[in-house]
Steps between C-alpha positions, in 0.01 A plus 500: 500500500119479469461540889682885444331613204229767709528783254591644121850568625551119675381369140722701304777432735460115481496502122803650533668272758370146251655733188816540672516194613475331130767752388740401810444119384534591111836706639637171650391220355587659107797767561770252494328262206457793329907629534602145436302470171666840385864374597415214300370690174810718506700218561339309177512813286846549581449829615707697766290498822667850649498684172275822590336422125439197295492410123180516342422150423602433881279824624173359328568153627528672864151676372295178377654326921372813690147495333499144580661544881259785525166338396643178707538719793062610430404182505690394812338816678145375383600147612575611846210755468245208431638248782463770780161603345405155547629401873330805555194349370519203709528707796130650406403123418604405891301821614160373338549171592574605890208768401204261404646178711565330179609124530848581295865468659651873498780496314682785686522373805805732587328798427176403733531874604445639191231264377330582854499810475389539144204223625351764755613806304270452168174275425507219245389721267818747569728182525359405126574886402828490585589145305322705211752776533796302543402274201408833305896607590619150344294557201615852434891464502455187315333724258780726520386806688755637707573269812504792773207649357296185513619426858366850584174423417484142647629647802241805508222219468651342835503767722294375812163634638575716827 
């Protein structure tokens, strides 16, 4: 990704493309928890699981699990959010260590591409301007600004020089 980014359009696109990729893992990794845990409530409350409408005492009870699924499914969306930010912050690492001939093992040794590229691309200085960014992005969604919206404007910072 931060090879491609050459523009306002290839920034906004690859915010898009790590957002969609944190809803596609939320999507799979908490769908069928998420159906299983409602199965279950029903199943406790004693509660028809086909009826179009429930009791009141069971509808609130479905209420107080969906606030919970739904701030469970946030979090899991930061999570994800925050460990891409941060391989994607290694890969800048690797670039100013390749940059300034730094006596450091590169940790991303499959992605010596990338961190080449980023190396002759931007000068320490840009390197260390892009970790800022990308650290900025952590900071932000952990503060709870909107995820895509903070990607944006990491991704705007990390549009390379032409």
């Amino acid at each position: 990704m931060p090879t491609r980014i050459t523009g306002v359009g290839d920034a906004v696109g690859a915010a898009a493309d790590l957002m969609a990729i944190a809803e596609e893992e939320k999507e799979h990794s908490l769908t069928e928890r998420h159906t299983a845990e409602r199965e279950r409530l029903l199943q406790l409350l004693g509660a028809d699981p086909t009826a179009r409408t429930q009791p009141p005492h069971v509808r609130s009870q479905l209420a107080a699990m969906e606030k919970e699924q739904k701030t469970r499914a946030t979090r899991f969306i930061r999570d994800v959010l925050d460990r891409t930010l941060l391989d994607l912050l290694s890969v800048y690492r690797d670039a100013l260590v390749m940059r300034t001939g730094a006596p450091v093992a590169i940790v991303n040794e499959d992605n010596l591409d990338t961190v080449g590229g980023l190396a002759r691309a931007l000068t320490p200085e840009g390197l260390l301007r892009a970790m800022e960014a990308i650290g900025t992005a952590r900071e932000r969604i952990d503060a709870n600004v909107a995820p895509l919206l903070a990607l944006e404007g990491m991704a705007v910072s990390l549009i390379l020089p032409r």
